[in-house]
C-alpha positions as CSV (number, residue, x, y, z in Angstrom):
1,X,-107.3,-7.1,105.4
2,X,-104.2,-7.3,103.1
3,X,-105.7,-10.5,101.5
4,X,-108.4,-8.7,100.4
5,X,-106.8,-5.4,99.1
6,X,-104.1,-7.9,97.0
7,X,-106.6,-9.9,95.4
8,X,-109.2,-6.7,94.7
9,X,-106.0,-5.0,93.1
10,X,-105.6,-8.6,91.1
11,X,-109.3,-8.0,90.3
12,X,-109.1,-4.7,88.6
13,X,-105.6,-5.7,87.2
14,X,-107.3,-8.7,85.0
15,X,-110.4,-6.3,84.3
16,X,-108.1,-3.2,83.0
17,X,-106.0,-5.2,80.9
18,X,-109.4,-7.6,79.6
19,X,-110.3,-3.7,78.5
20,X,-107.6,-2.9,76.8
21,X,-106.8,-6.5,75.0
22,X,-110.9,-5.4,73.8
23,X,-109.7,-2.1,72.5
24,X,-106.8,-3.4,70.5
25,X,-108.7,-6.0,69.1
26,X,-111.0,-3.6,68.2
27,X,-108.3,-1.1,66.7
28,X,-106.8,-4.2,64.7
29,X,-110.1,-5.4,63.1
30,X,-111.0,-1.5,62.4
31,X,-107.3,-1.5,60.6
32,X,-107.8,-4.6,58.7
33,X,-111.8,-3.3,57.5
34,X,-110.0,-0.4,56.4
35,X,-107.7,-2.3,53.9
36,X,-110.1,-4.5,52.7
37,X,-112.3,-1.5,52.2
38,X,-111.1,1.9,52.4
39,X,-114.8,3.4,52.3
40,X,-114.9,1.8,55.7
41,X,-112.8,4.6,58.1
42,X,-115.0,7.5,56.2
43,X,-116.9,9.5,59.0
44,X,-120.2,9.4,57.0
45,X,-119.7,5.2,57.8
46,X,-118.5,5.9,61.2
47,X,-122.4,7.7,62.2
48,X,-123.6,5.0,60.2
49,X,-122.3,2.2,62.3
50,X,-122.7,3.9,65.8
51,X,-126.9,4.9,64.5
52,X,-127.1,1.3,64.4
53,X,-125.7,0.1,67.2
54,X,-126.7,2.9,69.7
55,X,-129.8,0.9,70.1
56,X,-127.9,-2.4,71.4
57,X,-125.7,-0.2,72.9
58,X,-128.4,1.5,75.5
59,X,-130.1,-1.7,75.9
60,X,-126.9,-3.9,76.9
61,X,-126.6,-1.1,79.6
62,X,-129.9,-2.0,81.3
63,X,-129.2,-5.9,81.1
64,X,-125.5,-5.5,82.2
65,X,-127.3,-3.6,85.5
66,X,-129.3,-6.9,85.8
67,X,-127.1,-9.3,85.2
68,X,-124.5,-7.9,88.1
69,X,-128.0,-8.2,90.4
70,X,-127.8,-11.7,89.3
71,X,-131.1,-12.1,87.4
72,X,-131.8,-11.2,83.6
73,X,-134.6,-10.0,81.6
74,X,-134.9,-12.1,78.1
75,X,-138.0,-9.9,77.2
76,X,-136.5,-7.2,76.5
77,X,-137.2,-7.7,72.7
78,X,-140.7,-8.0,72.7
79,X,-140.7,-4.7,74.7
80,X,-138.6,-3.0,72.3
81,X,-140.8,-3.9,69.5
82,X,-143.9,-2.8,71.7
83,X,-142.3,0.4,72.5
84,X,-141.1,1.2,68.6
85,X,-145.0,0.1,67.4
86,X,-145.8,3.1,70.1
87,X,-143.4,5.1,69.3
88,X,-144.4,4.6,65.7
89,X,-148.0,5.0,66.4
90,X,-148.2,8.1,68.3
91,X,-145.5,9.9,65.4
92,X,-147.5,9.0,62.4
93,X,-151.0,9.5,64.4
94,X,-150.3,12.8,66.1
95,X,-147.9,14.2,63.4
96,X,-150.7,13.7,61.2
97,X,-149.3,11.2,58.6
98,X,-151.8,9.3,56.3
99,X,-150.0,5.5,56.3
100,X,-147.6,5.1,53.3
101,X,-147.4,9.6,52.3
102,X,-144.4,11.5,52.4
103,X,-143.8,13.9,55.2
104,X,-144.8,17.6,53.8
105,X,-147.5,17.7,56.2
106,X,-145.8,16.5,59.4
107,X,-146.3,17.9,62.5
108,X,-143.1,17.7,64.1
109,X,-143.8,18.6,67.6
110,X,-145.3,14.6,67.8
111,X,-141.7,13.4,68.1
112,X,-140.9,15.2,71.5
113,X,-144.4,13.5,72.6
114,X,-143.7,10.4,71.0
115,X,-140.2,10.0,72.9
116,X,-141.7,11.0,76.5
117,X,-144.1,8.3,76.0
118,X,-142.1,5.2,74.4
119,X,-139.7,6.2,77.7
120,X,-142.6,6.1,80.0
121,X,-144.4,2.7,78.6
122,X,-140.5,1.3,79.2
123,X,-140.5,2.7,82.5
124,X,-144.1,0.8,83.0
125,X,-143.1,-2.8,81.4
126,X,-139.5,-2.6,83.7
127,X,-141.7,-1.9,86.5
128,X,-144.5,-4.5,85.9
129,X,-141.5,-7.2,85.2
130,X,-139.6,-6.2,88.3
131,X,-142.5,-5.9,90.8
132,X,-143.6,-9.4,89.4
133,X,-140.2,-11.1,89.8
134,X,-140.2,-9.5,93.7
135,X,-143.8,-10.5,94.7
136,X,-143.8,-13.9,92.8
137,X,-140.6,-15.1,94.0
138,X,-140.5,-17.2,91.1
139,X,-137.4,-17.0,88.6
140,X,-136.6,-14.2,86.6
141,X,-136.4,-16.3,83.9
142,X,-139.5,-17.6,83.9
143,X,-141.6,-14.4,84.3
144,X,-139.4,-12.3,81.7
145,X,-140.5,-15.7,79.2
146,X,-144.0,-15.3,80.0
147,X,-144.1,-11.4,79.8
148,X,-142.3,-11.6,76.8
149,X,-145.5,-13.6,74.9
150,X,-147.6,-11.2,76.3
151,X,-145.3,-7.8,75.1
152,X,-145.8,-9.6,71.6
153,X,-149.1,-9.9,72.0
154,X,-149.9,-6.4,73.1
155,X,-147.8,-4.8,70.1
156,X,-149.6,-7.2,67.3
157,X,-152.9,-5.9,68.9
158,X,-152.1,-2.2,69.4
159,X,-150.9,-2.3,65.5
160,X,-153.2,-5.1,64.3
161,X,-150.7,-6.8,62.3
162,X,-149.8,-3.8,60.2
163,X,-146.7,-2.1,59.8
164,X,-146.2,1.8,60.3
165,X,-143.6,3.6,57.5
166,X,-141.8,6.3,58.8
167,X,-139.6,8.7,56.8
């Protein structure tokens, strides 16, 4: 019983001061952007640089939860780019956006709809991969390959090869 409280304290010990050796090494490459570059600590770059990484950000969440399972998901950017062509899709179709105008006429009550939607079809491909890995009992690794073609597929047919702008 002892044994197992020293090493779990040993545990956390090496995981709180991994954290904090991360941080500082953060701080000091944060420091040395700044005097290359003082444009680089202005708030206005600061939104910039968490917009674009919030995406990662909430997606590294949901793989981190798989990887401590022990199994992984490598199509997770295939469904990405099938939920965005959605998410896309319903925005500039409901909102009422002819392709390539500007937005005077948008309809912005398509974006709440839009959201519940790209969160649901997510829901739906996490399901269909999970329930697939379960029943199968093949590796996750294989399966997430295979639904990751297919994710590809489905977001090159939904769009047919097209692109959707939106402003």
């Amino acid at each position: 019983m002892i044994k197992t409280n020293l090493n779990s304290r040993k545990i956390i010990g090496r995981s709180l001061n991994q954290s904090i050796i991360l941080v500082l090494l953060i701080i000091v490459i944060s420091m040395f952007a700044t005097l290359v570059n003082p444009r680089f600590i202005r708030v206005t770059n600061l939104i910039n640089i968490f917009q674009q990484i919030s995406v990662l950000g909430i997606i590294a969440s949901g793989i981190g939860m798989l990887l401590i399972s022990g199994e992984f998901d490598i199509s997770v950017g295939s469904q990405v780019s099938l939920i965005g062509m959605i998410l896309a899709m319903i925005i500039q179709k409901v909102g009422g956006l002819p392709e390539g105008s500007n937005p005077n006429g948008f309809n912005p009550s398509s974006i709440p709809l839009a959201i519940i939607v790209s969160c649901l079809v997510g829901i739906a491909l996490g399901f269909v991969n999970g329930m697939t890995v379960i029943k199968s009992r093949a590796a996750s690794f294989i399966i997430t390959l295979g639904f990751s073609s297919v994710y590809k597929g489905l977001a090159l047919l939904l769009s047919g090869g097209a692109s959707f702008m939106l402003f």
